[in-house]
Backbone and ligand atoms as CSV (ligand in chain L), in Angstrom:
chain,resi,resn,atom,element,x,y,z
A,1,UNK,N,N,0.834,-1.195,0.000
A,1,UNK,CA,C,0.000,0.000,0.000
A,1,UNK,C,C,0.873,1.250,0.000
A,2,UNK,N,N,0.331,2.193,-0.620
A,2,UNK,CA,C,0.913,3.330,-0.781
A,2,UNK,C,C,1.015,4.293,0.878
A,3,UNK,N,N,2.089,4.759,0.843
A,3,UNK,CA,C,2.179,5.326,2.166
A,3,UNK,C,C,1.746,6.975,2.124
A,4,UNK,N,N,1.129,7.913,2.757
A,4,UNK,CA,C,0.582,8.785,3.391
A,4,UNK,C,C,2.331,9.434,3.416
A,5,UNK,N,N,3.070,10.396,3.022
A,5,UNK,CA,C,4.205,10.658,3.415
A,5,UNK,C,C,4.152,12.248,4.121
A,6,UNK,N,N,2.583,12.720,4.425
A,6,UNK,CA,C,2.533,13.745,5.265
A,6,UNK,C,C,2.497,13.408,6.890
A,7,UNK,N,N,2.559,11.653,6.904
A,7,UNK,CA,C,2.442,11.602,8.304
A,7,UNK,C,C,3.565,11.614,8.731
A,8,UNK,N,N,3.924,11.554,10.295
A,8,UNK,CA,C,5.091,12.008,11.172
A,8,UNK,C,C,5.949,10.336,10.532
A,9,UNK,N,N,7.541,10.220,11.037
A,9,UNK,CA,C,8.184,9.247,10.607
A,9,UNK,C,C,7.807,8.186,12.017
A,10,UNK,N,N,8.119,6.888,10.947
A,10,UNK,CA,C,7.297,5.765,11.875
A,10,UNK,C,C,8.836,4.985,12.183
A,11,UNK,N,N,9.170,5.202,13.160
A,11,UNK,CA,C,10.286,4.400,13.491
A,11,UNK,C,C,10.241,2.540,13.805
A,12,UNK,N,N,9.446,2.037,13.092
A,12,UNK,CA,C,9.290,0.846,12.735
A,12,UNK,C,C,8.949,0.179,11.516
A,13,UNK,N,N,9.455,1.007,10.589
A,13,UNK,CA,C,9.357,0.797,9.159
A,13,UNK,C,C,10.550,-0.089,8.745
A,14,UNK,N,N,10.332,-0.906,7.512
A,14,UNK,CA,C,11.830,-1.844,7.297
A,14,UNK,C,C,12.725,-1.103,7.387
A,15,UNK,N,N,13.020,0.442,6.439
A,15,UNK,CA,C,14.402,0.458,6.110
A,15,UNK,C,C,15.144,1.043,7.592
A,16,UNK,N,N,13.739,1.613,8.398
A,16,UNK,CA,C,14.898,2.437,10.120
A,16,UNK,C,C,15.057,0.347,10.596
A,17,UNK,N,N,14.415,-0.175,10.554
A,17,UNK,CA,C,15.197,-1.451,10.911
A,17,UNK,C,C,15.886,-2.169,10.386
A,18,UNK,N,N,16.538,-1.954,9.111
A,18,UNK,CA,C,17.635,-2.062,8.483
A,18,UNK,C,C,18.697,-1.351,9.113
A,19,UNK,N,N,18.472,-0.023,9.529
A,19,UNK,CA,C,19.955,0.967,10.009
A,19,UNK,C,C,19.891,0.426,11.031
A,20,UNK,N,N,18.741,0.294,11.984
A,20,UNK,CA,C,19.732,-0.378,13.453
A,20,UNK,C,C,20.187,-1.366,13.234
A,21,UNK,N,N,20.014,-2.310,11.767
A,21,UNK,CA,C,20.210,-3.800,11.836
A,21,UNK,C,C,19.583,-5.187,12.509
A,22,UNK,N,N,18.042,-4.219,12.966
A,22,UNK,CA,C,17.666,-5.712,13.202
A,22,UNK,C,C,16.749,-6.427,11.971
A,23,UNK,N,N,17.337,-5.992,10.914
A,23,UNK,CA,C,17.186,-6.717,10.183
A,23,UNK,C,C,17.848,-6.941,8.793
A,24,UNK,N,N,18.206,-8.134,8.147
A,24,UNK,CA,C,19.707,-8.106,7.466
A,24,UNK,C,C,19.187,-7.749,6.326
A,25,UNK,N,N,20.381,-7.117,5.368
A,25,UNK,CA,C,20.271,-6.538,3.772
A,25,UNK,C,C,21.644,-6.851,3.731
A,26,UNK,N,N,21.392,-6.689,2.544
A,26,UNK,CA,C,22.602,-7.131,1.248
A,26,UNK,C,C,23.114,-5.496,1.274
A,27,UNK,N,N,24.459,-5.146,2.212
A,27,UNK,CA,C,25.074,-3.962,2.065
A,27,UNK,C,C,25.677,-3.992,1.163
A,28,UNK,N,N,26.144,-2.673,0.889
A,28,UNK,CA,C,26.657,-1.790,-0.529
A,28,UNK,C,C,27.819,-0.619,0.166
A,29,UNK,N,N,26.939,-0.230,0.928
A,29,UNK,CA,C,28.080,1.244,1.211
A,29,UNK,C,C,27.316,1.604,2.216
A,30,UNK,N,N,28.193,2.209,3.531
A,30,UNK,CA,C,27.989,3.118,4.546
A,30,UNK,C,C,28.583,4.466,4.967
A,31,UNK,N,N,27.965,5.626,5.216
A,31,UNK,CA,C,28.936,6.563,5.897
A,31,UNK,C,C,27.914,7.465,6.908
A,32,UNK,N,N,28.859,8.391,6.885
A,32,UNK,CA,C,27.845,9.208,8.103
A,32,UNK,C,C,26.841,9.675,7.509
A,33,UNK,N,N,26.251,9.665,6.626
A,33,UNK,CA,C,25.064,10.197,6.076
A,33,UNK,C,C,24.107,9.413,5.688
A,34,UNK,N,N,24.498,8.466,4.915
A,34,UNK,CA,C,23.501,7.134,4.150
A,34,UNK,C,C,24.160,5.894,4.267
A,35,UNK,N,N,23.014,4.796,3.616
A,35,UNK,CA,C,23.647,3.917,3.865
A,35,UNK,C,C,22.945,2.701,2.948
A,36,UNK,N,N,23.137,2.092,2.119
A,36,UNK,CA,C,22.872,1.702,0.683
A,36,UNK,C,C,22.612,0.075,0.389
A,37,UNK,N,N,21.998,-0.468,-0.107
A,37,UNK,CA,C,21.951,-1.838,0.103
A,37,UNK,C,C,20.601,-2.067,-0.871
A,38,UNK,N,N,21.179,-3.761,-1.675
A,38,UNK,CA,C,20.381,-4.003,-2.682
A,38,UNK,C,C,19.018,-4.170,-2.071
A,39,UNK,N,N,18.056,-4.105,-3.357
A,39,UNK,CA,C,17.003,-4.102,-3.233
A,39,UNK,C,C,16.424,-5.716,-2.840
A,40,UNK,N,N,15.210,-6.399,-2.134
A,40,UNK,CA,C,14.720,-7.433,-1.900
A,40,UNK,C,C,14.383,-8.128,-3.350
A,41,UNK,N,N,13.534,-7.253,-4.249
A,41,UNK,CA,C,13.020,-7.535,-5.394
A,41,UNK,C,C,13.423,-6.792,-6.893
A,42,UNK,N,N,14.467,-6.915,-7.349
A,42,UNK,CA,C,15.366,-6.341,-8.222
A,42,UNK,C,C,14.139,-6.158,-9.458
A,43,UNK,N,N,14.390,-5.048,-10.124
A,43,UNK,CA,C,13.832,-4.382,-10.938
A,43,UNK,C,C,14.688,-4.699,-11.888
A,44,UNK,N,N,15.943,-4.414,-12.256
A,44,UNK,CA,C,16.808,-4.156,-13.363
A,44,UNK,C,C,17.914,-5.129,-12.475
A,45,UNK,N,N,19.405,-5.278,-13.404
A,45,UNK,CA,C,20.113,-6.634,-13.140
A,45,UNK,C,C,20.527,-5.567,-11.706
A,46,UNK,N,N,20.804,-4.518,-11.703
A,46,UNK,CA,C,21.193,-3.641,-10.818
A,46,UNK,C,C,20.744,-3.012,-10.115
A,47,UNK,N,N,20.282,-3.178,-8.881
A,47,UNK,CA,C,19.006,-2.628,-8.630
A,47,UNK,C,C,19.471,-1.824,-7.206
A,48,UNK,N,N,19.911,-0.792,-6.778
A,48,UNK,CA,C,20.115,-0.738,-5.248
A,48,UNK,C,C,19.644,0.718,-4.518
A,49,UNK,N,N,19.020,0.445,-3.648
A,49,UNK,CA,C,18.830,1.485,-2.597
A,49,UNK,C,C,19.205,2.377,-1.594
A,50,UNK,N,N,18.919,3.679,-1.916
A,50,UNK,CA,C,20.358,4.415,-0.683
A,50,UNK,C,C,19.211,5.438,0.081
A,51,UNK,N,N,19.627,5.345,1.001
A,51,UNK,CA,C,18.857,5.614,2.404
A,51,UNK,C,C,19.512,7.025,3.122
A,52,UNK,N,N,19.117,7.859,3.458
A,52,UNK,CA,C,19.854,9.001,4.418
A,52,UNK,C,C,19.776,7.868,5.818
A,53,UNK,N,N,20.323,8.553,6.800
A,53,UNK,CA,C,20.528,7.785,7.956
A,53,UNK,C,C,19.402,8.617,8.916
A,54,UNK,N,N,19.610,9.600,8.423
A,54,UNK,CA,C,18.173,10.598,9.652
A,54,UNK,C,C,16.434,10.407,9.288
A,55,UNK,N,N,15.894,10.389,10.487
A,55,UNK,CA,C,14.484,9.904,10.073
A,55,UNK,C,C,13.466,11.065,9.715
A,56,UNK,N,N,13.738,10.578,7.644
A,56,UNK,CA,C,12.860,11.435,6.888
A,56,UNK,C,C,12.183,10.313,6.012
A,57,UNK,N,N,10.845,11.104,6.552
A,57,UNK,CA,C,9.837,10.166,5.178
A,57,UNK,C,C,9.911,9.684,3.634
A,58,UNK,N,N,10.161,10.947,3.205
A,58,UNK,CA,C,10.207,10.903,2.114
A,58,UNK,C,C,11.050,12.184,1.443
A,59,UNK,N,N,11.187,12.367,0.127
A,59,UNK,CA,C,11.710,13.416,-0.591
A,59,UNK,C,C,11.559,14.941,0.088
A,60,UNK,N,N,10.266,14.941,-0.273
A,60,UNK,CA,C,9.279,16.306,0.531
A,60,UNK,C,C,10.035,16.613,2.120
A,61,UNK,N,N,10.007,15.815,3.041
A,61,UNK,CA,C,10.264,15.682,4.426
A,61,UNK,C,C,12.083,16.441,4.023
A,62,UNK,N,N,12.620,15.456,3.520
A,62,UNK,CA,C,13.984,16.003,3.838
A,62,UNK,C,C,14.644,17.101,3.401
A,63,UNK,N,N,13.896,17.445,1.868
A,63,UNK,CA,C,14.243,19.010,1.383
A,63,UNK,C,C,13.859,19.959,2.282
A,64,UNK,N,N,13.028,19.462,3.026
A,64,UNK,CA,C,12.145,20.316,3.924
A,64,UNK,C,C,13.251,20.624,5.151
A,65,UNK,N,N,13.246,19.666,5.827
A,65,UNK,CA,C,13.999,19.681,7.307
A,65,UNK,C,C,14.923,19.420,7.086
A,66,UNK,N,N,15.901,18.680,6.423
A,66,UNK,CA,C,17.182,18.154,6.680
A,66,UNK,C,C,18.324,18.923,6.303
A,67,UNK,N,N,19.177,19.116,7.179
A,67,UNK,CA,C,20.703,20.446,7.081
A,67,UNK,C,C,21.380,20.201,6.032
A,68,UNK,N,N,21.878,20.884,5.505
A,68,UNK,CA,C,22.779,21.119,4.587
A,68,UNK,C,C,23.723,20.100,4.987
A,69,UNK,N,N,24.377,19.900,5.266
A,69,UNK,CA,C,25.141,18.414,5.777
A,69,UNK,C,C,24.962,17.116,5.149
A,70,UNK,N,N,23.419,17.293,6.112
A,70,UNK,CA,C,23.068,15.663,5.916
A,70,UNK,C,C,22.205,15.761,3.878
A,71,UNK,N,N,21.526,16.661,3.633
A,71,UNK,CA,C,21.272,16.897,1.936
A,71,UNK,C,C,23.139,16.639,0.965
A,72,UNK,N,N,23.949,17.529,1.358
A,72,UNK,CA,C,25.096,16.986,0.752
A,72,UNK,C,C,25.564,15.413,1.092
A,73,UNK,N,N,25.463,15.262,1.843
A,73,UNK,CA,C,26.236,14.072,2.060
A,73,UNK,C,C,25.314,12.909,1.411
A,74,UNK,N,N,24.284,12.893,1.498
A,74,UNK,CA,C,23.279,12.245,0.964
A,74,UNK,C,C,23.474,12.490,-0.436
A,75,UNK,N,N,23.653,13.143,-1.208
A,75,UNK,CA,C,23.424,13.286,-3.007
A,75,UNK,C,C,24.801,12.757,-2.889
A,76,UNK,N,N,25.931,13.483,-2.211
A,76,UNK,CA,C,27.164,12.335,-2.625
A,76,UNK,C,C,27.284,11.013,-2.584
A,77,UNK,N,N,26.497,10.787,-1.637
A,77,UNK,CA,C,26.804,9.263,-1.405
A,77,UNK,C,C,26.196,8.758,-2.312
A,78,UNK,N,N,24.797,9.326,-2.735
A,78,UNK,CA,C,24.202,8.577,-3.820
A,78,UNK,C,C,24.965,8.235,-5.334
A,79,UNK,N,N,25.916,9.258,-5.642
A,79,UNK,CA,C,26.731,9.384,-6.851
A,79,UNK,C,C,28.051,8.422,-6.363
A,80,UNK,N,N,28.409,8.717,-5.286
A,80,UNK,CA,C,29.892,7.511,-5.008
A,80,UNK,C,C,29.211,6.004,-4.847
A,81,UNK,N,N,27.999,5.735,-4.424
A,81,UNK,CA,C,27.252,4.059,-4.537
A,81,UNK,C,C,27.385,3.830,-6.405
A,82,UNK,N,N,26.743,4.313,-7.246
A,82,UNK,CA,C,26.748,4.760,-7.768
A,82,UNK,C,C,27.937,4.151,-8.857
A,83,UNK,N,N,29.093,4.976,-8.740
A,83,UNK,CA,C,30.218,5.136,-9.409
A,83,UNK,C,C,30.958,3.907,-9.078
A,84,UNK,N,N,30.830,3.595,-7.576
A,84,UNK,CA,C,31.574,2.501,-7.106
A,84,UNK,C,C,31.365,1.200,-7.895
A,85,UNK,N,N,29.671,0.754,-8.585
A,85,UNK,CA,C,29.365,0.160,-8.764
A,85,UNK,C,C,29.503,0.138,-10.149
A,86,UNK,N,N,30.308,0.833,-10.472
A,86,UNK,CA,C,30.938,0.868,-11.922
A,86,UNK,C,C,29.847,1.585,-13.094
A,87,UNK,N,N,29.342,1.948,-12.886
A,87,UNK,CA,C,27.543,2.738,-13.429
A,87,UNK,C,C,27.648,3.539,-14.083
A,88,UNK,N,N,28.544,4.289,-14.051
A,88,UNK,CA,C,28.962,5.498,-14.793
A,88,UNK,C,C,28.442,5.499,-16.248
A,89,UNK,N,N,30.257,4.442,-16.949
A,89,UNK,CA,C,29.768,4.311,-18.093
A,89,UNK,C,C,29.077,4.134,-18.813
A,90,UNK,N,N,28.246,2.844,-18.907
A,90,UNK,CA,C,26.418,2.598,-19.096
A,90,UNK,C,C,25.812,3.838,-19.020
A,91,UNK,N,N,25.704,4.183,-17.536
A,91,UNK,CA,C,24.532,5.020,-17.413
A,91,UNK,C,C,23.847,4.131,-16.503
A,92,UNK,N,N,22.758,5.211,-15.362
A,92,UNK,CA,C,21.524,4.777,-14.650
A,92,UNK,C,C,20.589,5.363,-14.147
A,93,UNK,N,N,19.981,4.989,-14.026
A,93,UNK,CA,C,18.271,5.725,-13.521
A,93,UNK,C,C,18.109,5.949,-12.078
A,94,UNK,N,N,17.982,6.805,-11.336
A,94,UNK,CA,C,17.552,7.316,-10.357
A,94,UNK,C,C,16.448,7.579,-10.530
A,95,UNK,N,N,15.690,6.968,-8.902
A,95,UNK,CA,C,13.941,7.305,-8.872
A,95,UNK,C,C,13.979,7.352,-7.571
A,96,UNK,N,N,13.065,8.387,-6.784
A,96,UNK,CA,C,12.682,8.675,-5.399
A,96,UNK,C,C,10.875,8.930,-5.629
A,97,UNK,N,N,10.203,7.806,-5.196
A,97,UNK,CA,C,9.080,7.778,-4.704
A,97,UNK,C,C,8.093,8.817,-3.533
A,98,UNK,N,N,7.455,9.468,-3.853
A,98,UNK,CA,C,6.959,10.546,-2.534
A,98,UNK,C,C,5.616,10.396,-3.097
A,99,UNK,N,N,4.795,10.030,-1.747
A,99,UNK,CA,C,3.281,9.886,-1.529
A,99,UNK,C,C,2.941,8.937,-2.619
A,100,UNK,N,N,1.398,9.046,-2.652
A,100,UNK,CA,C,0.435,8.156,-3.108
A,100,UNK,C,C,0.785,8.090,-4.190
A,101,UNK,N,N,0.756,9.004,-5.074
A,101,UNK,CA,C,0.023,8.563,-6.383
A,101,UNK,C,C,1.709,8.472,-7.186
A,102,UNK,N,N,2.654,8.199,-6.285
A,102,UNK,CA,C,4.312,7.605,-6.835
A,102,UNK,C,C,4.056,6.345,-6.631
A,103,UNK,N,N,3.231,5.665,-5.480
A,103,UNK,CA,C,3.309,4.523,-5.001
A,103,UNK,C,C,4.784,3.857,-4.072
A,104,UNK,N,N,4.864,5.491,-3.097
A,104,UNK,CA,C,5.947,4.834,-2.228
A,104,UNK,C,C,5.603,4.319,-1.219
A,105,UNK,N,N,5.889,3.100,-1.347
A,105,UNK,CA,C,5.717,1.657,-0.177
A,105,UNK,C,C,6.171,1.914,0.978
A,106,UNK,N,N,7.143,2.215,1.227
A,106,UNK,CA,C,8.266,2.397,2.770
A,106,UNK,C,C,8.682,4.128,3.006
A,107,UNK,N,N,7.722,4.273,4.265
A,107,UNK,CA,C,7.983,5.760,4.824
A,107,UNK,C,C,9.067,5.616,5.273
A,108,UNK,N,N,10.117,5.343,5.059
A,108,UNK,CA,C,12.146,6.357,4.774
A,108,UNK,C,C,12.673,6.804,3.659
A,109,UNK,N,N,12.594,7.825,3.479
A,109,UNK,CA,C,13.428,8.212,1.963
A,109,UNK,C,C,14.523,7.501,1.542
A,110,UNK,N,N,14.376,6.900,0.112
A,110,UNK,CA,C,15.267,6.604,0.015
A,110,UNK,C,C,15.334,6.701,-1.859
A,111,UNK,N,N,16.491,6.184,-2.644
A,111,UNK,CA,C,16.639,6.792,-3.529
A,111,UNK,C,C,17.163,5.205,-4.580
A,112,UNK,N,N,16.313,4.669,-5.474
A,112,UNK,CA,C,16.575,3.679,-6.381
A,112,UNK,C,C,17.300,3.844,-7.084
A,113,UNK,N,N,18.153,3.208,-7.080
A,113,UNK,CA,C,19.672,3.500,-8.322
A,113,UNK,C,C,19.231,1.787,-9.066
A,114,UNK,N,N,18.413,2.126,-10.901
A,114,UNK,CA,C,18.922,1.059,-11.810
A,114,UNK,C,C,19.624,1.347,-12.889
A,115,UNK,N,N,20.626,-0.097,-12.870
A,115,UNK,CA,C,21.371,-0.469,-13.922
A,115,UNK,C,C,21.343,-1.767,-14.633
A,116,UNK,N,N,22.457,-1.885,-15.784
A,116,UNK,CA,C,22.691,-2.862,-16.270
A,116,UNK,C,C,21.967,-3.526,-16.931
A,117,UNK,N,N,21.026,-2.600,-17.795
A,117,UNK,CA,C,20.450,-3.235,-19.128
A,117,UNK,C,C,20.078,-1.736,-19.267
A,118,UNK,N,N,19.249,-1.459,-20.837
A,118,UNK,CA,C,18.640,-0.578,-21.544
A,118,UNK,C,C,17.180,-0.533,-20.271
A,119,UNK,N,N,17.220,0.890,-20.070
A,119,UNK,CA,C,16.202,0.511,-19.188
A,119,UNK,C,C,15.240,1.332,-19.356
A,120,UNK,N,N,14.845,1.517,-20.748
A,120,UNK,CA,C,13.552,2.093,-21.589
A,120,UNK,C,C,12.597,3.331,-21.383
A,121,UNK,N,N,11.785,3.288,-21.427
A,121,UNK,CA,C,11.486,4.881,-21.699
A,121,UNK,C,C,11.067,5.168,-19.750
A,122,UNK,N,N,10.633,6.395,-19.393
A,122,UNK,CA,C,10.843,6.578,-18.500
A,122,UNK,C,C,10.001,6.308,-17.991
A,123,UNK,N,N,8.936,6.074,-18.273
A,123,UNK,CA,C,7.060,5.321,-17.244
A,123,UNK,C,C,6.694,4.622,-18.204
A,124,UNK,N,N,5.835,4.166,-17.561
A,124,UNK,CA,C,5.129,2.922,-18.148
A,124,UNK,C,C,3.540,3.973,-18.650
A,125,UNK,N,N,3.253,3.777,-19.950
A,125,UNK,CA,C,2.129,4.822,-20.070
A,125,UNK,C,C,0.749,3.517,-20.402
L,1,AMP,P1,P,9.048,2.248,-2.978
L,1,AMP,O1,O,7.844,1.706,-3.700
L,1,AMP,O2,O,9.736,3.336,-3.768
L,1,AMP,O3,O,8.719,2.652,-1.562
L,1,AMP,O4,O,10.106,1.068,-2.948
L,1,AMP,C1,C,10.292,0.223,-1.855
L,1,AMP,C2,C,11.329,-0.799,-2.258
L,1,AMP,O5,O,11.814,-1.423,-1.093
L,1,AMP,C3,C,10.813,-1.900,-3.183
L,1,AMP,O6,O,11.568,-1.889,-4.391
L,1,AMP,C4,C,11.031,-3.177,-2.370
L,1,AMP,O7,O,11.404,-4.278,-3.162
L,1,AMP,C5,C,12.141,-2.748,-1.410
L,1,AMP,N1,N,12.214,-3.497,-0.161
L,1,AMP,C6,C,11.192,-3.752,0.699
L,1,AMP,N2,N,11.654,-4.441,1.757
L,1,AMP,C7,C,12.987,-4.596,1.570
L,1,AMP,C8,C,14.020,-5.229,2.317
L,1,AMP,N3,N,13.787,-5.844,3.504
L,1,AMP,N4,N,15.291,-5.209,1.825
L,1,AMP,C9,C,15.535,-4.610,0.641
L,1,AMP,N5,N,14.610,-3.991,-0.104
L,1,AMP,C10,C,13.346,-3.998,0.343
């Protein structure tokens, strides 16, 4: 179900129980800002997710509240997951889900990085 991303952050959502770790993912990359790890259900051969570490809902929430700090460190990290993963050349798609009618599933922002095939026009019409 689509999540409501005007409500307050629910600190029992998968991905805040991914950062404390009580529950396991396939890591990618950590730092003081985000923290990145493949997806459960891969979309493309490349499929991975990067997370800020502070508890924001969604897109909206963190442009909103979140410091200059944690917004930089977050777009970098998203470009060094990213690069690390050799992505560059190809090319890849970035998508961030906010509210209903995106159909974002999990109130934590977080930011879909696909790769590794042609990955066609940009929605499904
Ligand atoms: P969204 O629809 O943008 O909120 O995307 C949520 C994504 O989280 C989906 O692509 C799911 O496959 C993924 N997902 C849900 N639970 C997990 C999990 N435990 N580990 C990794 N990815 C997950």
């Amino acid at each position: 179900m689509a999540v409501d991303a005007t409500l307050p952050y629910d600190n029992q959502n998968i991905f805040a129980k991914i950062l404390r770790g009580e529950i396991p993912c396939k890591q990618v990359y950590e730092d003081e800002f985000a923290f990145a790890f493949h997806d459960i259900n891969p979309q493309a051969p490349t499929h991975i997710l990067v997370v800020p570490k502070g508890p924001y809902v969604s897109w909206d929430d963190f442009s909103r509240h979140a410091d200059d700090a944690e917004i930089a460190g977050f777009i970098r990290a998203v470009g060094k997951v990213a690069r690390d993963a050799g992505l560059v050349e190809r090319g890849y798609r970035l998508l961030a889900n906010a509210g209903p009618d995106s159909h974002q599933e999990v109130p934590h922002l977080h930011v879909h990085i696909f790769a590794g095939q042609p990955l066609g026009p940009m929605l499904a019409r």
